[in-house]
C-alpha positions in Angstrom: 112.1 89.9 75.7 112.4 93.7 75.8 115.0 95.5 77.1 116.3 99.2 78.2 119.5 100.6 78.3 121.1 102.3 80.9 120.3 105.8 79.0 116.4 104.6 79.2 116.7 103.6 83.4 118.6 106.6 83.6 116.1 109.4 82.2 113.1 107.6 83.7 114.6 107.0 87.3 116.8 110.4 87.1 119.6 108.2 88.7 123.5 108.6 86.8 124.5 106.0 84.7 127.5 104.9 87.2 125.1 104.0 89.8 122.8 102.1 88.0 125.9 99.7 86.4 127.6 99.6 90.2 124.2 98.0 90.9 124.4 95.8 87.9 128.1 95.0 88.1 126.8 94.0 92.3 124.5 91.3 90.2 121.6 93.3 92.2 120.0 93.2 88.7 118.8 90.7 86.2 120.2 92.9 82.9 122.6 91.3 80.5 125.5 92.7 78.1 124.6 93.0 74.5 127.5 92.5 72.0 129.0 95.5 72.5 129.1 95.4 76.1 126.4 97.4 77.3 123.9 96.8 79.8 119.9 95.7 78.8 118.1 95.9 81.4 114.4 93.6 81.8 111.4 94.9 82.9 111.5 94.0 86.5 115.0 95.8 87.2 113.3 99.0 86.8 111.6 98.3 90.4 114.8 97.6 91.6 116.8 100.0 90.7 114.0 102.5 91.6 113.8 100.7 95.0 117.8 101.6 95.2 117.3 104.8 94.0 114.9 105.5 97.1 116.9 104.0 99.9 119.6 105.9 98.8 118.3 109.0 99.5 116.5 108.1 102.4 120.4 107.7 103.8 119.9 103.9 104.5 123.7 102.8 104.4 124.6 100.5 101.1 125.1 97.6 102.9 121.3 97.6 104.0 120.9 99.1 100.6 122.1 95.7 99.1 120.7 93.2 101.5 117.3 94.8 100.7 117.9 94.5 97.1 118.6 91.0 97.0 115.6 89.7 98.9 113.1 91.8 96.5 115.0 90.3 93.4 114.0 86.9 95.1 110.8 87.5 95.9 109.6 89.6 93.3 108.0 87.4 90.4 108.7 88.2 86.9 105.4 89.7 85.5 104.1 90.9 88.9 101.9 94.0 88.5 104.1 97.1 89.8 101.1 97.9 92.2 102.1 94.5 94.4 105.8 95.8 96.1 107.5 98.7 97.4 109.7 99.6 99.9 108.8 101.1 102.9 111.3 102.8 105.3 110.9 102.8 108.9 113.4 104.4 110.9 116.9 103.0 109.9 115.0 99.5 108.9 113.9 98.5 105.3 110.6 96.8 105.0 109.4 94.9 101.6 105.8 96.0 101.4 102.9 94.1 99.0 99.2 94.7 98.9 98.8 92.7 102.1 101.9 92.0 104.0 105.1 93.8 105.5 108.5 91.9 105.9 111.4 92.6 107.4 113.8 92.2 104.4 116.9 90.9 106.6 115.0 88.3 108.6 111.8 87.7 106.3 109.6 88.5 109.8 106.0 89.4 108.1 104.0 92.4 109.8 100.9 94.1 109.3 100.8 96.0 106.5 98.7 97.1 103.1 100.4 99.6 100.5 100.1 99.8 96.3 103.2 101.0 94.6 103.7 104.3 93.0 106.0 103.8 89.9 103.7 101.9 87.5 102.7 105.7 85.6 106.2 106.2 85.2 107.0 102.6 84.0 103.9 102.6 81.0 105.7 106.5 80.1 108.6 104.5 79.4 106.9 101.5 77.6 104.8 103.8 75.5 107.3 105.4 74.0 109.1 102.4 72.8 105.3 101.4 71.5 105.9 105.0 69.6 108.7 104.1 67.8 107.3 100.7 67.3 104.9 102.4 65.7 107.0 103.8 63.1 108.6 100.3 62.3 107.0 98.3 59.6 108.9 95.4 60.8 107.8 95.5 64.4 106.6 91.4 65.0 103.4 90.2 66.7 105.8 88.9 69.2 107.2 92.2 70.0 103.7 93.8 70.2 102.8 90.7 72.5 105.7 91.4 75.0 104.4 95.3 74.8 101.2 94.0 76.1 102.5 92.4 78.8 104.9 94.7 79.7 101.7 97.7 79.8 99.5 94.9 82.0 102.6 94.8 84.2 102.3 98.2 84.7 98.7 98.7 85.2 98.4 100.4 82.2 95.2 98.0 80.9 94.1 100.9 77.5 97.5 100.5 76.4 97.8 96.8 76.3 94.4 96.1 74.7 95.9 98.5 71.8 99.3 96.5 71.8 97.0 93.1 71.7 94.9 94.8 69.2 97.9 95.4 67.1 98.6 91.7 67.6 95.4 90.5 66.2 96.2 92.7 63.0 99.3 90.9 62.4 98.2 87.5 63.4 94.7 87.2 64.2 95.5 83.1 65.3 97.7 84.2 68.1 95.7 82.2 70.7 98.0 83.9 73.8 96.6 87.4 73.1 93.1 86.4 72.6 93.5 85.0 75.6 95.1 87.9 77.4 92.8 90.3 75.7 89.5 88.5 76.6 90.6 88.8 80.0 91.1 92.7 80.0 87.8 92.9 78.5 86.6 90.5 81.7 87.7 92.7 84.4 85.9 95.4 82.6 82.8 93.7 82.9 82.4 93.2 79.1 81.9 90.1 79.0 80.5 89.3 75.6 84.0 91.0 74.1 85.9 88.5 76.5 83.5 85.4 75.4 84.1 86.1 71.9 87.8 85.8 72.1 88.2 83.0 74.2 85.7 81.4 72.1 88.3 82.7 69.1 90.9 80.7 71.4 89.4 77.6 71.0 88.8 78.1 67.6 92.4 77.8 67.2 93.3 75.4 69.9 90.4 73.3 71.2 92.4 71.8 74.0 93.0 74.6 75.6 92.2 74.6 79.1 93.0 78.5 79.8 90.6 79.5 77.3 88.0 76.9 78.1 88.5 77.9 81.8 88.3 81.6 80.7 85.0 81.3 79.0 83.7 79.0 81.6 83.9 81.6 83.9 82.0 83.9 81.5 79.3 82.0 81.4 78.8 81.5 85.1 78.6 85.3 85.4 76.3 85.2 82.6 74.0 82.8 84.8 74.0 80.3 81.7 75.1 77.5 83.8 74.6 74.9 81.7 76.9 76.5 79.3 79.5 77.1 82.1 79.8 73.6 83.0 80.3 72.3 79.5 83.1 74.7 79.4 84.8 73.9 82.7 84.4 70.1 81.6 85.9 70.8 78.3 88.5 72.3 80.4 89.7 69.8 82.7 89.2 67.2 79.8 92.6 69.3 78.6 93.8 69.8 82.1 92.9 67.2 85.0 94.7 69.2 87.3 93.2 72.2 87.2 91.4 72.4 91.0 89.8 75.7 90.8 87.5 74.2 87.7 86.1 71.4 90.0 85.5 74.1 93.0 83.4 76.2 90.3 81.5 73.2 88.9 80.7 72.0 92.5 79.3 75.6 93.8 77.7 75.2 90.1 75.8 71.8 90.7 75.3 72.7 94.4 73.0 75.9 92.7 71.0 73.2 90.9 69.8 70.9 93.5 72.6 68.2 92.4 74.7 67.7 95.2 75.5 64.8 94.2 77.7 65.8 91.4 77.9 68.9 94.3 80.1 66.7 96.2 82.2 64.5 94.3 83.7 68.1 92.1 84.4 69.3 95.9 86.2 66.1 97.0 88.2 66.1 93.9 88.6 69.8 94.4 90.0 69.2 97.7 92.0 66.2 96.5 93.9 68.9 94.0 94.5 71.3 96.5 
């Protein structure tokens, strides 16, 4: 998993080195001590400490400062897209802010609220120049170039981690994960042959997957060839039983086609999953 130093949080947040290890010595962080003693910090404690860096100078007092911080590192999910959280001061209170909700972050009260963050250009500045210098490493792994990927999606910086997949493919064109991911850039983009094409690469490489034969599913249906889309969502729940949202799509699927039959008994077992 990648890591930053405190010299990396430091230039990018423009906060000294002694705060940001007083918040890690507090445990308001998830970093760890390499060998030597120094601090690596993940991905997510750069919202954090950003988030600390913020209510400081809004004069919130530490102790606030500190409650706040340890409900966000609760609630904020590793690999959650920067744009979901931020941290909204109101008055002398500190509010926990996603894309649709406000809560209070003493007493967990939701309010009304929408917001998108504001930190995930200076987050990919970061992660792009450690791409740099992978760059110039021959021995830079698929795996590291993976966890780049993620770490650019993370930050909403979608060119960037279809270059870092890309780079992937190069090194190890059967890594079924970053097919996967990549197809599903290509998706959102509206490309959808480019996203076919690699889940069906997926597949290729691990027929029972039920991701990829979700994935493609879902392809299809947008496609309109609806008979290919249910022999994909099939194929997919023959991997995964569980998987609700494939019976929900087959039943709007057969309810298209005059077969409500099979209509109804992918919705009962749709709502039997839910």
């Amino acid at each position: 998993m990648m890591q930053y130093t405190t010299r990396d949080v430091a230039q990018l947040l423009d906060l000294s080195s002694s705060k940001i290890r007083s918040f890690a010595r507090a445990g308001l962080t998830t970093s760890v001590r390499d060998r030597r003693g120094k601090y690596r910090f993940l991905f997510q404690d750069l919202i954090l400490l950003r988030t600390a860096k913020e209510l400081s100078q809004a004069a919130i007092h530490p102790c606030k400062i500190y409650r706040a911080l340890r409900t966000l590192k609760e609630q904020l999910p590793m690999g959650a897209p920067l744009s979901a959280v931020r941290i909204v001061v109101a008055r002398d209170e500190v509010l926990i802010q996603d894309q649709r909700t406000v809560w209070h972050s003493e007493t967990g009260q939701a309010q009304l609220g929408f917001s998108v963050g504001e930190m995930a250009n200076q987050i990919a500045q970061l992660i792009r120049g450690v791409a740099q210098e992978a760059e110039q490493t021959s021995d830079t792994s698929g795996d590291e170039w993976f966890e780049l990927g993620l770490n650019f999606e993370t930050a909403g910086a979608t060119e960037d981690a279809k270059a870092a997949y890309a780079r992937v493919l190069e090194l190890n064109p059967a890594y079924v994960c970053v097919h996967i991911n990549h197809g599903r850039l290509f998706q959102e983009e509206g490309r959808s042959a480019d996203a076919g094409a690699h889940y069906r690469a997926a597949l290729v490489l691990d027929p029972e997957n039920a991701t990829a034969a979700f994935n493609l599913a879902t392809v299809l249906e947008e496609l309109g060839r609806k008979h290919g889309a249910i022999e994909a969502y099939l194929k997919a729940l023959k991997a995964d039983a569980s998987l609700a949202d494939a019976h929900h799509n087959l039943s709007g699927i057969y309810e298209d086609m005059g077969n409500r039959t099979a209509a109804l008994r992918h919705l009962i077992r749709y709502t039997a999953l839910r």
